[in-house]
N, C-alpha and C positions, 0 to 999 in steps of 0.2 A: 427451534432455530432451523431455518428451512436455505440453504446453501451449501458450496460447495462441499467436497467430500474431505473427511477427516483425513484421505492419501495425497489430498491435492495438495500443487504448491499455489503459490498464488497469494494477493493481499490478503484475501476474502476469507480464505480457510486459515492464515497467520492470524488475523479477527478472532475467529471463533474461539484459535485454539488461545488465545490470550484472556478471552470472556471464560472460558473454561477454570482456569485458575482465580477467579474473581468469586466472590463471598455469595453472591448474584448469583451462582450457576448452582448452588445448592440450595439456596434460599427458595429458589424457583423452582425447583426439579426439574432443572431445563433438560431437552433430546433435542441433538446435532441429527437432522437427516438431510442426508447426503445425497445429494442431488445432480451435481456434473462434477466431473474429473479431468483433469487437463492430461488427457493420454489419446490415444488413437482411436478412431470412429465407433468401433466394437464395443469398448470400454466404455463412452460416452455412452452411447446406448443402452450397454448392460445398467448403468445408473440409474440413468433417468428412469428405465422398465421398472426395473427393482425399486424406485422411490415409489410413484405411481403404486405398484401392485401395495405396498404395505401403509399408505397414506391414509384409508379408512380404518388401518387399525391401531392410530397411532392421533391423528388429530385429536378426537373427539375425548382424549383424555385430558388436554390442554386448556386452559382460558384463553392463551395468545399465541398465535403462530407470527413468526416473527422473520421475515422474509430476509436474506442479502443476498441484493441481486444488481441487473446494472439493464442500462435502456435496453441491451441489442436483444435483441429479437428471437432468436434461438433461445437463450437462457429465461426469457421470460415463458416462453412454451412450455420449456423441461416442466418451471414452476407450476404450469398452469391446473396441473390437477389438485395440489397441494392448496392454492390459491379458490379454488372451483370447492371443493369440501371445507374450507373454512369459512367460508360465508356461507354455506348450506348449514351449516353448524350453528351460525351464528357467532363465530371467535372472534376475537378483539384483531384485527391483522397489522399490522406492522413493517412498511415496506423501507428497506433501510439501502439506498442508491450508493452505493462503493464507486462512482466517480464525480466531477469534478467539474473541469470544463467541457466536458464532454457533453454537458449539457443543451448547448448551443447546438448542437446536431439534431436534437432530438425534438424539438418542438412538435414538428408536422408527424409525428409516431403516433399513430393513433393507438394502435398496440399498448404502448407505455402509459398513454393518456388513460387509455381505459384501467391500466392497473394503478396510476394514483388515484383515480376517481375512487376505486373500492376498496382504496387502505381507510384505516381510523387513524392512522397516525403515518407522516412520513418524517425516514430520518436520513441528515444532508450531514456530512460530515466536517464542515466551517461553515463558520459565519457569511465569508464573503457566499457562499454558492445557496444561501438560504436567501439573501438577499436576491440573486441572481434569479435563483426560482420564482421568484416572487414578480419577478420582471418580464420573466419569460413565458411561465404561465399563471397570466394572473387568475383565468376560470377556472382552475383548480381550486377546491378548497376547503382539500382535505388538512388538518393541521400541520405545520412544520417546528421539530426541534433540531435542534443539533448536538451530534454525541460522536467525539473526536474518540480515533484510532486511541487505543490505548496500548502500550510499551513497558515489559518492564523495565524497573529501574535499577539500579546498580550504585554500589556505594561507592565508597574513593576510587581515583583511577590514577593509574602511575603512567604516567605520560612518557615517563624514560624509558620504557617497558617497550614502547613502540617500536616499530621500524621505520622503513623504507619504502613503504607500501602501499599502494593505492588500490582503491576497490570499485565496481561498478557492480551493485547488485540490482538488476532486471532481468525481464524476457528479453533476450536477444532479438535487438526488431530494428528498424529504423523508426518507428514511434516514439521508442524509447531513447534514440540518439545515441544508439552505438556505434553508427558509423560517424558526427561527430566527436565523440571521443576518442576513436583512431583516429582520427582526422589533425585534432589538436595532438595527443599526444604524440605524433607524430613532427610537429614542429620543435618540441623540445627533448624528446627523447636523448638523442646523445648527446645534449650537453646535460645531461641525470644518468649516468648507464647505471649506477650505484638501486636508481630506482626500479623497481618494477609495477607491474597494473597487473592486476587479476580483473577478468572479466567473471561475474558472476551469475550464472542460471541458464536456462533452456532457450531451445530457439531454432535461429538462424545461425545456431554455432559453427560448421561451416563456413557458411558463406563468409560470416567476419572475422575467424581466422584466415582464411584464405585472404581477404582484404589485409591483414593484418601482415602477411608474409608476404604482399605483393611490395607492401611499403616498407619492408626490411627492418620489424619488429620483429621479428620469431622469438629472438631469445631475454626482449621485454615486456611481452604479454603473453599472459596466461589466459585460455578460457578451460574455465576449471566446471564448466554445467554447474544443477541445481544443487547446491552444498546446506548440507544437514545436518544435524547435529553438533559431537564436538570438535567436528572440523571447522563449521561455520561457526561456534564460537572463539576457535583459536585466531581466527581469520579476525574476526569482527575484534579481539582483541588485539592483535598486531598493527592494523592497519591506522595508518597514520593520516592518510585523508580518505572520505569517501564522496566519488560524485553522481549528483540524478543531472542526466540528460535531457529526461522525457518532456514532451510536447503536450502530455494529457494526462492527468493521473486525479483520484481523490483524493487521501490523503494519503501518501507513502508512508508506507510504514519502512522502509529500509532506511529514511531518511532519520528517522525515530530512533530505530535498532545504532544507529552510527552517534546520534546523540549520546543515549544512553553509556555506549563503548570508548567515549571519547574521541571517537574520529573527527577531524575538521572536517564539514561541508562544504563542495564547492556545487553548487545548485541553480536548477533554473525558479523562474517562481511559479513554478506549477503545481497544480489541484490547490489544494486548501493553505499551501504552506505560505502563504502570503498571512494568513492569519497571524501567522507568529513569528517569521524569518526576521532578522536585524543583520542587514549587510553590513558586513564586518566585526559583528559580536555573536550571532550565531552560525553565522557561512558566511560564504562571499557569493554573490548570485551575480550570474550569468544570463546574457539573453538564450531566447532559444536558437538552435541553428545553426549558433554565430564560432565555429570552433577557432576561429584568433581567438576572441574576448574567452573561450574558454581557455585555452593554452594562456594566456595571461594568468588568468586567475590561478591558474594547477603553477604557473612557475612561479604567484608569490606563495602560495604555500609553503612549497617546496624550497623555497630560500630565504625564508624569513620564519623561523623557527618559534621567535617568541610570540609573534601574531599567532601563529597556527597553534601553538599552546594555549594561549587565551583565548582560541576561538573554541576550541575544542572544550576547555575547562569553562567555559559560560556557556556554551549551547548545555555541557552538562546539569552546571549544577540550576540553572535557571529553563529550564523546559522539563525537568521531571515532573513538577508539581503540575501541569496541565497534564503531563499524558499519562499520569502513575497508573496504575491500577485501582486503587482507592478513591481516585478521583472518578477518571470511569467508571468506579462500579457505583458510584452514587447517583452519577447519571443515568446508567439502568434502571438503577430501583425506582428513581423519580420516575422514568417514562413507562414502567410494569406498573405505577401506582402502588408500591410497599414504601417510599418514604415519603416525606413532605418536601415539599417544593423549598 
């Protein structure tokens, strides 16, 4: 597995570390090398060096190197040595695209073009974006599967357990529509004071605090940075709605993590999650953008308790079975070639 680093945060390295617990990652005698880190320039560097220098003594013990990575341009570079000795090798390569729509940017990449040409296999993480690909490049024609983010799962959930709690776990960006989330939550704010928002992970924290206290939220949002462990699962279980803002994603996996925790979704329909979203039985979606139509959506949440129950309890118990572990792990072994189709 040729991706981000076991210290990143990130979709990409949440992946890994989720394939790591899968039947798959012993079956295979799979190796995580670690390859960019989401920290300061130095750090990036020291990675990639450090991948690089130990990349001929580490492929050539494999059958398959198995790439996750995403169009932009830098991060395909980092890969490019890893990419450069597994075809000198001759290994099976495996180029596995962690986004979405993001697609649509990338046509005229000649950079990108060149690394699907030289995968055996590419993997699209929904249906719709396999199709999309297919449209978008159709001189491609390297094979395509798809093999959805996988999440654990979690048995009963006590809904009484919850609070008062709203969550936004992302990169602090405006990509990710953190500033419409102040935005809205800003129109209903006091008449909720009972409620609070935790902004969750890295960024432009800053700057959207500051936004935050220009609009005389101080002491109803939190930005709490990248939260780990068993804080972020106390969090994940408290919280009583969670919303994705973003403009661009593959398949989120925060959106997954809040299924799983019982949180209501209040979501836009982006990356892959059109594949499976039912507004109004597993979230309520939102355009992008649009923060009225999202402050609507956060205030029936929030005042219609038995909706937000039942959204919460069907995204549950009806999306584990696509994103279980067991489920993904079958889909590895088929695309490794250890099970049958």
């Amino acid at each position: 597995m040729v991706g981000s680093a076991k210290e990143s945060g990130g979709g990409v390295a949440s992946v890994l570390r989720t394939m790591q617990k899968m039947s798959v990652w012993k079956e295979c005698q799979c190796y995580w090398l670690g390859t960019q880190i989401q920290r300061n320039y130095l750090w990036k560097a020291w990675y990639a060096l450090r991948a690089a220098f130990v990349t001929p003594f580490i492929i050539y013990k494999y059958d398959i190197v198995h790439f996750h990575t995403t169009p932009d341009r830098t991060g395909l570079t980092i890969q490019l040595p890893q990419m450069i000795m597994a075809k000198m090798l001759g290994k099976k390569t495996i180029v596995h695209i962690h986004m979405g729509n993001q697609l649509e940017r990338h046509t005229r990449n000649t950079f990108f073009r060149w690394w699907l040409k030289r995968a055996d296999t590419i993997v699209l993480l929904a249906r719709k974006w396999q199709d999309m690909f297919r449209e978008l490049y159709p001189d491609i024609r390297t094979p395509t599967v798809v093999v959805y983010n996988a999440c654990e799962t979690h048995g009963e959930i006590n809904l009484e357990e919850k609070k008062k709690v709203i969550i936004l776990m992302a990169y602090m960006s405006e990509e990710k529509g953190v500033d419409i989330m102040l935005k809205a939550w800003e129109k209903i704010c006091r008449r909720y004071p009972e409620w609070h928002v935790y902004m969750m992970g890295q960024g432009k924290t800053e700057h959207f605090r500051r936004m935050a206290e220009d609009m005389g939220m101080k002491e109803s949002v939190t930005f709490t940075g990248y939260v780990t462990g068993d804080r972020r699962l106390t969090m994940l279980h408290e919280a009583s709605i969670s919303v994705m803002c973003s403009y661009a994603e593959g398949f989120p996996m925060t959106v997954l993590e809040a299924w799983t925790y019982g949180a209501a979704v209040v979501t836009t329909p982006v990356g892959g999650l059109p594949d499976v979203i039912e507004d109004g039985k597993n979230c309520l979606v939102t355009d992008f953008g649009d923060a009225d139509m999202l402050a609507e959506k956060l205030e029936t949440m929030i005042t219609d308790e038995p909706l937000r129950q039942s959204i919460a309890r069907y995204a549950h118990d009806n999306t584990a079975e696509i994103f279980s572990l067991e489920n993904v792990d079958r889909q590895l072994k088929r695309l490794y070639g250890i099970a049958e189709e």
